[in-house]
VEXKETOR-990565 format. One record per residue (C-alpha): residue number from 0; x, y, z; residue in three letters. Coordinates in nm, 2 decimals. Example, Ala and Ser with C-alpha at 12.3 -4.5 7.8 and 13.67 -1.06 7.14 Angstrom:
2
> 0:1.23:-0.45:0.78:ala
> 1:1.37:-0.11:0.71:ser
END
This chain:
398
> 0:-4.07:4.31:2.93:unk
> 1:-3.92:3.96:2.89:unk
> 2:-4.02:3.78:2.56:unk
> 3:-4.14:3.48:2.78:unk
> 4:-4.19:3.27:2.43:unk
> 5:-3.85:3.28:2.32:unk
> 6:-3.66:2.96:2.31:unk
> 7:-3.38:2.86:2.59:unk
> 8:-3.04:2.86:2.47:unk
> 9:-2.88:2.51:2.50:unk
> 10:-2.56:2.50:2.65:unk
> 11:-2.28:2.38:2.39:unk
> 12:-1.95:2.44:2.63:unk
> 13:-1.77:2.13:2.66:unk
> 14:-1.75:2.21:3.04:unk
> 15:-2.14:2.21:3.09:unk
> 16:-2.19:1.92:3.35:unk
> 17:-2.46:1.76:3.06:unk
> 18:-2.21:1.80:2.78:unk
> 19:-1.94:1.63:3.01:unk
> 20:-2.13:1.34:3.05:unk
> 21:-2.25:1.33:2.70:unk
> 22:-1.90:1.40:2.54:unk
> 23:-1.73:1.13:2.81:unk
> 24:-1.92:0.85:2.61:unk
> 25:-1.97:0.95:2.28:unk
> 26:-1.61:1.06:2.19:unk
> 27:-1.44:0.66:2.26:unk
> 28:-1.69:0.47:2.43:unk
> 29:-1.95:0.36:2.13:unk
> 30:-1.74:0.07:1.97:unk
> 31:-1.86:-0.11:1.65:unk
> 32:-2.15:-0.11:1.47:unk
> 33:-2.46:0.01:1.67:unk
> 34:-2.84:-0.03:1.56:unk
> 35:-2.95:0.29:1.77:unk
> 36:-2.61:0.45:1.83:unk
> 37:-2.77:0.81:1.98:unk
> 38:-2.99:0.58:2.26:unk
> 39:-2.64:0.35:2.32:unk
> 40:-2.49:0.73:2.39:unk
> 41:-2.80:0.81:2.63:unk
> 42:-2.79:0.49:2.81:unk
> 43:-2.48:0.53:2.85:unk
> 44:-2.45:0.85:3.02:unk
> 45:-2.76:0.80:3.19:unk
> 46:-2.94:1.04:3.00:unk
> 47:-3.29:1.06:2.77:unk
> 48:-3.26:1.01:2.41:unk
> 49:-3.40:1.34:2.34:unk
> 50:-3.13:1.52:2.54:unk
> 51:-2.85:1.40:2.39:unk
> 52:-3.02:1.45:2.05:unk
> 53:-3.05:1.83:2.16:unk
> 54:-2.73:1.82:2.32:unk
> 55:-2.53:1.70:2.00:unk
> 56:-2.74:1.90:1.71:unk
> 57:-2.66:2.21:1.96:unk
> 58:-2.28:2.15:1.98:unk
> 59:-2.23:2.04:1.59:unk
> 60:-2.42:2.41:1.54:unk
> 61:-2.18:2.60:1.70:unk
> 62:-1.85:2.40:1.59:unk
> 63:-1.79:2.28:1.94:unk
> 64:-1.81:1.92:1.76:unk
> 65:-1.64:1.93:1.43:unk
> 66:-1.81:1.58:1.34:unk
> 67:-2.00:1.34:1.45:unk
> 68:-1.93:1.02:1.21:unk
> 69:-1.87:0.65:1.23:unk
> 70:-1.52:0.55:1.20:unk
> 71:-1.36:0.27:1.01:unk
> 72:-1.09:0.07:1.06:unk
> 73:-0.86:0.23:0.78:unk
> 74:-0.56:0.01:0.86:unk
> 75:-0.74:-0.29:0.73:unk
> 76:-0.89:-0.16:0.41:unk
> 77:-0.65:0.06:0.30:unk
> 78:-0.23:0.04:0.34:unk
> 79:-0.14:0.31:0.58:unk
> 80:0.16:0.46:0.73:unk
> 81:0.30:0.76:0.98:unk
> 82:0.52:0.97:0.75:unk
> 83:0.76:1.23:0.85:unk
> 84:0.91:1.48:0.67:unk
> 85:1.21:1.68:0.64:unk
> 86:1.19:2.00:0.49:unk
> 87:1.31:2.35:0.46:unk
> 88:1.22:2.58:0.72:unk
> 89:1.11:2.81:0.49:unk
> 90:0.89:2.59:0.29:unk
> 91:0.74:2.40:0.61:unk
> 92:0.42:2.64:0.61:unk
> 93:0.36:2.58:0.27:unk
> 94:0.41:2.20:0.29:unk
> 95:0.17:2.25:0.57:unk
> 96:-0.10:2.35:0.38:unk
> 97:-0.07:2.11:0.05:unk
> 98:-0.09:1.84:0.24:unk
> 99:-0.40:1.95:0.41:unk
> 100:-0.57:2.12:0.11:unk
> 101:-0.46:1.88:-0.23:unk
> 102:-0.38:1.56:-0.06:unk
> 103:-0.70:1.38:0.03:unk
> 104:-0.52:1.06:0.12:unk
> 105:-0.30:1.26:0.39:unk
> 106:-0.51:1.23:0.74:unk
> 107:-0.38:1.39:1.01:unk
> 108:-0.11:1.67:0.95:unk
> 109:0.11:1.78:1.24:unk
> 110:0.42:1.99:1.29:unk
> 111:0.66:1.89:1.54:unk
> 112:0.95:1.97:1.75:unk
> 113:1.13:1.86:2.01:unk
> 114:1.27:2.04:2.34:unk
> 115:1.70:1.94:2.25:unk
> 116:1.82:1.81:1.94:unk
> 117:1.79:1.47:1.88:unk
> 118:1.77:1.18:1.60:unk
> 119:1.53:1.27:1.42:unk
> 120:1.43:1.69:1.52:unk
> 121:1.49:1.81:1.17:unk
> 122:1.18:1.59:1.06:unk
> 123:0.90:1.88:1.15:unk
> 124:0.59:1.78:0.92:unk
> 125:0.44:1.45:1.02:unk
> 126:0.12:1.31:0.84:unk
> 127:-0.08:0.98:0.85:unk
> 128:-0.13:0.85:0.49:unk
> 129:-0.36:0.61:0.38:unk
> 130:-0.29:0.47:-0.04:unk
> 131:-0.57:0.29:-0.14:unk
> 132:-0.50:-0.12:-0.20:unk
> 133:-0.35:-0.13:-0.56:unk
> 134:-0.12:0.15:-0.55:unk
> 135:0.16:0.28:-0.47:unk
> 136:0.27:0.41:-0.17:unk
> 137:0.63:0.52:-0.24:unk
> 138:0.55:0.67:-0.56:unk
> 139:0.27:0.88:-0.39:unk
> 140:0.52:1.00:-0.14:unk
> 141:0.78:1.02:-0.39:unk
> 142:0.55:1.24:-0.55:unk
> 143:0.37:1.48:-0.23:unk
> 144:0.77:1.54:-0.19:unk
> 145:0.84:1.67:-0.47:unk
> 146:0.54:1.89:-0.45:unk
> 147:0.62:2.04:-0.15:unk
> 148:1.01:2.06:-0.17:unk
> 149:1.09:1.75:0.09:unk
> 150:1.43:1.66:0.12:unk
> 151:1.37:1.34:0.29:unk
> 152:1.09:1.17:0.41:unk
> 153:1.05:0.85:0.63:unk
> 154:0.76:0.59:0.59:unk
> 155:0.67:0.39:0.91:unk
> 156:0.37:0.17:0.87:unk
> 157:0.19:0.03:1.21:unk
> 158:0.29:-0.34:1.22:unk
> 159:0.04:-0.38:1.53:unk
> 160:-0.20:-0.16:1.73:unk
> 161:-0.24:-0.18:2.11:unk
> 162:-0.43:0.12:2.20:unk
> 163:-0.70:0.32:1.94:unk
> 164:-0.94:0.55:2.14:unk
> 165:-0.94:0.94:2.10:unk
> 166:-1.16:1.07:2.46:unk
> 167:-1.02:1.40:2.57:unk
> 168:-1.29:1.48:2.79:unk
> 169:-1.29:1.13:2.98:unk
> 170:-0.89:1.18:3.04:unk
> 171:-0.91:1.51:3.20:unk
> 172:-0.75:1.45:3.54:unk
> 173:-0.68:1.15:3.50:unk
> 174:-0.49:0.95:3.77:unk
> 175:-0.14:0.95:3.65:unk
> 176:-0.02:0.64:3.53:unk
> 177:-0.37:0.47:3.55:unk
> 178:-0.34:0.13:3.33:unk
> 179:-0.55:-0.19:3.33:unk
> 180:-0.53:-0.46:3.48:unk
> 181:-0.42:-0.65:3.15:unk
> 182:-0.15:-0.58:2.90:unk
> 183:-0.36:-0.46:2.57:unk
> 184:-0.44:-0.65:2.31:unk
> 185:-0.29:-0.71:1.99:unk
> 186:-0.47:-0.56:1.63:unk
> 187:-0.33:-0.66:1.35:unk
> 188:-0.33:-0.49:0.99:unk
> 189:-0.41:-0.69:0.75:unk
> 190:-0.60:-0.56:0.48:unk
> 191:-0.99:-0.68:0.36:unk
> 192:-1.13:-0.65:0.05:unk
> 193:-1.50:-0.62:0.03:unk
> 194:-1.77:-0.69:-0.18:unk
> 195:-1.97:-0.41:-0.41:unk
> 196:-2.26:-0.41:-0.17:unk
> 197:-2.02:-0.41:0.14:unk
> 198:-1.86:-0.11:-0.07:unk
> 199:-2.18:0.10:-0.07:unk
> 200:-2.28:0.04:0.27:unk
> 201:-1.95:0.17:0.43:unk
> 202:-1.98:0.44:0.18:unk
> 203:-2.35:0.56:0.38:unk
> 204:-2.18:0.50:0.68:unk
> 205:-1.91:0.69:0.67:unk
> 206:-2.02:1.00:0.60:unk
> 207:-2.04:1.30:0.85:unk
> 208:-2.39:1.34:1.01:unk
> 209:-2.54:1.72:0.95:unk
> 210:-2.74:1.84:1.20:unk
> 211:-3.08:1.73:1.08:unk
> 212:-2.92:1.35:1.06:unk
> 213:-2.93:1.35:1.42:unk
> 214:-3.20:1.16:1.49:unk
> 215:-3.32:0.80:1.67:unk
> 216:-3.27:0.51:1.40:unk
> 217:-2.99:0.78:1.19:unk
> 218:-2.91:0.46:0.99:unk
> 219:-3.32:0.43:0.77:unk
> 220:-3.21:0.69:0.57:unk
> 221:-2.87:0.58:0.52:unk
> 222:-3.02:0.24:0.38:unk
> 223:-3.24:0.41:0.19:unk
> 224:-2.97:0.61:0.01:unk
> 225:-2.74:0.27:-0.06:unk
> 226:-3.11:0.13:-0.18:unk
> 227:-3.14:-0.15:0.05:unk
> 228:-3.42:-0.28:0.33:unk
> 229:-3.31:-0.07:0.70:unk
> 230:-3.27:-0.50:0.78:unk
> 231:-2.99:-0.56:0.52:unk
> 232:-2.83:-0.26:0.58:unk
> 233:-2.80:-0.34:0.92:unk
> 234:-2.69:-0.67:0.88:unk
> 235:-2.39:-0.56:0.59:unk
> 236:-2.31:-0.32:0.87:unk
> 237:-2.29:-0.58:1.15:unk
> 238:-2.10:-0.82:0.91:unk
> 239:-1.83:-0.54:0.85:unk
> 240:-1.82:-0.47:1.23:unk
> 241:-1.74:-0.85:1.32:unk
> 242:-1.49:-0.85:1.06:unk
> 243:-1.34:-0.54:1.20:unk
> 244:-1.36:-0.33:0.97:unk
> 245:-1.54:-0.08:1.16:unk
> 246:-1.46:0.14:1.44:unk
> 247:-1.63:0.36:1.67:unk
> 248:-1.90:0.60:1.68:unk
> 249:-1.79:0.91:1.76:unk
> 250:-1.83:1.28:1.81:unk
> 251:-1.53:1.47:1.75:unk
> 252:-1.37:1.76:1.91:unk
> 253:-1.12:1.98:1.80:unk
> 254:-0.78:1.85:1.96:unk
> 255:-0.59:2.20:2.03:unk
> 256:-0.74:2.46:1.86:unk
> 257:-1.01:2.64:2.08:unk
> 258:-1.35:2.55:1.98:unk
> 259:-1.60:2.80:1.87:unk
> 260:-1.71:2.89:2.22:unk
> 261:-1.32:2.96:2.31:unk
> 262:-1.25:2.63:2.53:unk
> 263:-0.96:2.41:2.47:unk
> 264:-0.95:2.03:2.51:unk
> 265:-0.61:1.98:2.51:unk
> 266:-0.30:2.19:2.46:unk
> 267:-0.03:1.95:2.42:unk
> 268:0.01:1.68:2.19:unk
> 269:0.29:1.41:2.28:unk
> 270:0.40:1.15:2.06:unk
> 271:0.63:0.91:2.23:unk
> 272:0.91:0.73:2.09:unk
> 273:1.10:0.39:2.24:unk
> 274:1.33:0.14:2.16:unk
> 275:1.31:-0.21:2.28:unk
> 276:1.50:-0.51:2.25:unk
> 277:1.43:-0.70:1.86:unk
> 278:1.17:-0.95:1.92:unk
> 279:1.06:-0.77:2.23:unk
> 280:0.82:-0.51:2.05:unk
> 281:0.44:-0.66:2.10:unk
> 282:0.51:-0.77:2.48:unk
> 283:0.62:-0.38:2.52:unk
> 284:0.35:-0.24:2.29:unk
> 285:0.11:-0.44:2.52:unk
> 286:0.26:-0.29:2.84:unk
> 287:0.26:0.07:2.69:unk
> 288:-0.10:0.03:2.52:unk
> 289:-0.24:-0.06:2.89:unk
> 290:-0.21:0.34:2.98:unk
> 291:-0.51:0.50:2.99:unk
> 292:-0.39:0.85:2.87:unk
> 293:-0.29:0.72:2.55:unk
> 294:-0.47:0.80:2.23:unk
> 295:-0.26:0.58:2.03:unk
> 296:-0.01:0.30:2.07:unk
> 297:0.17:0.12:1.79:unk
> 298:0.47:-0.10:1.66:unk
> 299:0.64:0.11:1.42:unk
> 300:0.95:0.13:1.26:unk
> 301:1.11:0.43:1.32:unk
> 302:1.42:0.36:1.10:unk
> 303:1.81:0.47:1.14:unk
> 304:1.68:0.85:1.09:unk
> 305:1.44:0.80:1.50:unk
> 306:1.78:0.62:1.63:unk
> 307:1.60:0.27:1.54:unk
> 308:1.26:0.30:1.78:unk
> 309:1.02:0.09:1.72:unk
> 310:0.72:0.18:1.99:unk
> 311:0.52:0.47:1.95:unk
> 312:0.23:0.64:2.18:unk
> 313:0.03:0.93:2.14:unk
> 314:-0.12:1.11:2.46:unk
> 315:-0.30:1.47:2.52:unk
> 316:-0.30:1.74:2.76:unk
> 317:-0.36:2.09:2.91:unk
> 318:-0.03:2.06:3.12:unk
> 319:0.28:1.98:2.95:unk
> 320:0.45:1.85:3.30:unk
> 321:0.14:1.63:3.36:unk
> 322:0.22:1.45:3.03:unk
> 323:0.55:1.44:3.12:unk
> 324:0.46:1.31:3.40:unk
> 325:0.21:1.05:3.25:unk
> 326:0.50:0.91:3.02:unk
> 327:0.74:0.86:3.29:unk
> 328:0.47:0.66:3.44:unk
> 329:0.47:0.44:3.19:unk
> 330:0.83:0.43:3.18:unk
> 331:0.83:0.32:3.51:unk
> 332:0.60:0.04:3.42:unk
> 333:0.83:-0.09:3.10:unk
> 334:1.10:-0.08:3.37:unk
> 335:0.92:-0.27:3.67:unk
> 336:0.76:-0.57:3.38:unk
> 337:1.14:-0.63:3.31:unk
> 338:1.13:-0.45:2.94:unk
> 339:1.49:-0.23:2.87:unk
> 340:1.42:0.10:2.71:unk
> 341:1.73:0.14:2.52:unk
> 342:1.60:0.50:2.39:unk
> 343:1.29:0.73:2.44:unk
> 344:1.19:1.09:2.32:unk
> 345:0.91:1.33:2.26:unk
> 346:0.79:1.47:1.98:unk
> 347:0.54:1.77:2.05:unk
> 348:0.26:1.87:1.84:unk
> 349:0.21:2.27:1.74:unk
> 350:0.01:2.32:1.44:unk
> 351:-0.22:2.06:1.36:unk
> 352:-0.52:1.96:1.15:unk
> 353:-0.72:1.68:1.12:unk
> 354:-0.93:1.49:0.87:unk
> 355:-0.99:1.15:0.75:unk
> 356:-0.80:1.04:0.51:unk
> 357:-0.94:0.88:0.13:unk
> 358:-0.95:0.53:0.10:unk
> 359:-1.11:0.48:-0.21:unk
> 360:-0.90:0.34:-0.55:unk
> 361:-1.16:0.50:-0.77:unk
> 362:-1.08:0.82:-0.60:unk
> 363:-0.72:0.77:-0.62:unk
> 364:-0.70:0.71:-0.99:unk
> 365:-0.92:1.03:-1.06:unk
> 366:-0.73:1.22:-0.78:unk
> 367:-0.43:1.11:-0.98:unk
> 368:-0.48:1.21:-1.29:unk
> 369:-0.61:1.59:-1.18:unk
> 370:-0.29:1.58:-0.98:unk
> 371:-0.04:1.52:-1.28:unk
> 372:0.06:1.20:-1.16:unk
> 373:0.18:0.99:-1.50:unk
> 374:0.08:0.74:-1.63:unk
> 375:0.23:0.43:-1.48:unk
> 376:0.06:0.57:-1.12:unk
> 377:-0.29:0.53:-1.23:unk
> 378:-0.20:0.17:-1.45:unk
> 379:-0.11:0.08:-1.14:unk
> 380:-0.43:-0.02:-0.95:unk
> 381:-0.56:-0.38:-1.05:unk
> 382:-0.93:-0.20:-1.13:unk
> 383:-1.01:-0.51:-1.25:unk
> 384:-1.14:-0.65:-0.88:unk
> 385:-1.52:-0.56:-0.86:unk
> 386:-1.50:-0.32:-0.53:unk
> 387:-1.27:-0.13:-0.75:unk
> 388:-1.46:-0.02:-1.03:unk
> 389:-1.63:0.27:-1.08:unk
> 390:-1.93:0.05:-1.17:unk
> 391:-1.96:-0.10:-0.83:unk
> 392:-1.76:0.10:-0.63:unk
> 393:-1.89:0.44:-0.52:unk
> 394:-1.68:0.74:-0.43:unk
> 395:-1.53:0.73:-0.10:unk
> 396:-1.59:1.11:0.03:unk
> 397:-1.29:1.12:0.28:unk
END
């Protein structure tokens, strides 16, 4: 006989029509600083509170979400950078894994190849790396390559962003070449420096939700952690969020790797590389960032080594032709708006992981000094500023 008391199991498959909806908002679509940001989800979607609360604690259960967390705007309080990396063959694997496992500064690590040989194919590891303000970039990578046996490395920092929203689930069959009506707009990345307070509120904010966090009003205990009123933790918050600072509120999936219940939400992983005209590169990152497939879109400089590109896009997939097909779209587009492409190529992700990167200097001076690094590496922070201390800065838990 049928226990009839026994709970219903809540769907957590990324392809469950609930889930779809759910996922199709709260991966991109919750920008800024939100009071309520699980009811901005619901409303949204057109769903009850209390569904996507279900919904959400069920799917960070099984590991179909890997987090659920607000983002920040790391490019403007921290100095960041796409590095790649050339090394050994047989020392890529292991390279691989420090930089996932002992560098907690190093954000996204990818391998990648191309389909031919081309400038640039023998760089196969390729990392985001934040440094936090105060030190040293260079030296830090000076340092990661020696630790992992890198014969070369290249650093390209973003000089502008044009497109910054990670929704698989939204993208899937997309229209090819769908754009908007207006050329994207311009971020820059200058840095900010905050205050103490402002230090221990992004602190509360950043961290990963666990499944009993995910409740209406998530942020009352979060104040009550940094010590402050719910009112003047929401207003800090707001206050970082106009000064941009803050990012989105998202869930996240995992980008290639099959999630716990065996689906995939993307296979391929594209990062595009072109070369425009000098003085041409923000009117073409505009064009390029208008795509709706892409991820990512930036003005970087790829350097003698990426035969001297300077625009870079990121786009997913689960058909490698359909994001072929998606970037001659958008070559198409460069071509019709008048914009020469004087050089293009793909870079295809294999094995990947993701994580936010550090962006704290007290964690990089005590990271440092566990690491080995000598002397003149720590000295080099000014720890002198007040949102640099240890005294009024807390830890910054990547």
């Amino acid at each position: 006989m049928a226990n009839l008391s026994a709970s219903p199991v809540i769907p957590t498959e990324i392809s469950d029509p609930v889930n779809a909806r759910i996922l199709a908002v709260s991966e991109d679509r919750i920008a800024g600083f939100i009071n309520e940001p699980f009811a901005q989800i619901a409303f949204a979607a057109e769903l009850p509170e209390e569904v996507v609360i279900e919904r959400l604690r069920a799917m960070l259960s099984a590991g179909v979400i890997r987090r659920i967390r607000q983002t920040l705007m790391a490019t403007n309080l921290a100095p960041g950078a796409l590095v790649a990396w050339r090394v050994p063959s047989d020392k890529l694997d292991s390279a691989f894994s420090y930089m996932v496992n002992d560098d907690p500064f190093s954000g996204h690590v990818v391998i990648r190849s191309t389909d031919v040989d081309t400038p640039g194919s023998v760089y196969r590891l390729w990392t985001t790396l934040k440094v936090p303000q105060g030190f040293s970039m260079t030296r830090h990578c000076d340092f990661l390559a020696a630790r992992v046996g890198a014969e070369a490395y290249r650093v390209m920092p973003a000089k502008r962003l044009f497109a910054l929203g990670v929704g698989h689930i939204r993208r899937r069959g997309m229209e090819t070449g769908s754009r908007s009506d207006k050329p994207a707009r311009v971020l820059d990345t200058n840095i900010i420096e905050l205050s103490a307070l402002e230090w221990r509120v992004l602190t509360a904010l950043k961290r990963e939700f666990t499944v009993d966090e995910i409740v209406a009003n998530p942020w009352r205990s979060r104040a009550r952690e940094v010590g402050v009123s719910l009112d003047e933790f929401i207003s800090v918050a707001h206050s970082l969020s106009a000064r941009q600072v803050i990012g989105r509120f998202s869930t996240f999936l995992e980008h290639v790797k099959p999630s716990a219940a065996g689906e995939r939400v993307t296979r391929y992983n594209a990062l595009f590389h072109w070369r425009v005209p000098p003085g041409r590169e923000i009117e073409a990152g505009r064009e390029v960032g208008r795509h709706h497939i892409l991820t990512h879109a930036y003005w970087r400089e790829g350097g003698a080594e990426f035969a001297n590109v300077n625009i870079m896009a990121v786009a997913h997939g689960t058909d490698k032709e359909v994001v072929l097909a998606h970037k001659s779209a958008i070559d198409r587009h460069l071509d019709g708006a008048g914009i020469p492409v004087l050089y293009t190529n793909v870079f295809w992700g294999g094995r990947s992981e993701i994580k936010p990167s550090e962006i704290s200097p007290v964690e990089y001076a005590a990271w440092a000094r566990r690491a080995g690094l000598s002397p003149e590496n720590v000295a080099s922070a000014d720890l002198s500023r007040g949102a640099a201390t240890s005294e009024s800065q807390p830890e910054l838990a990547g």
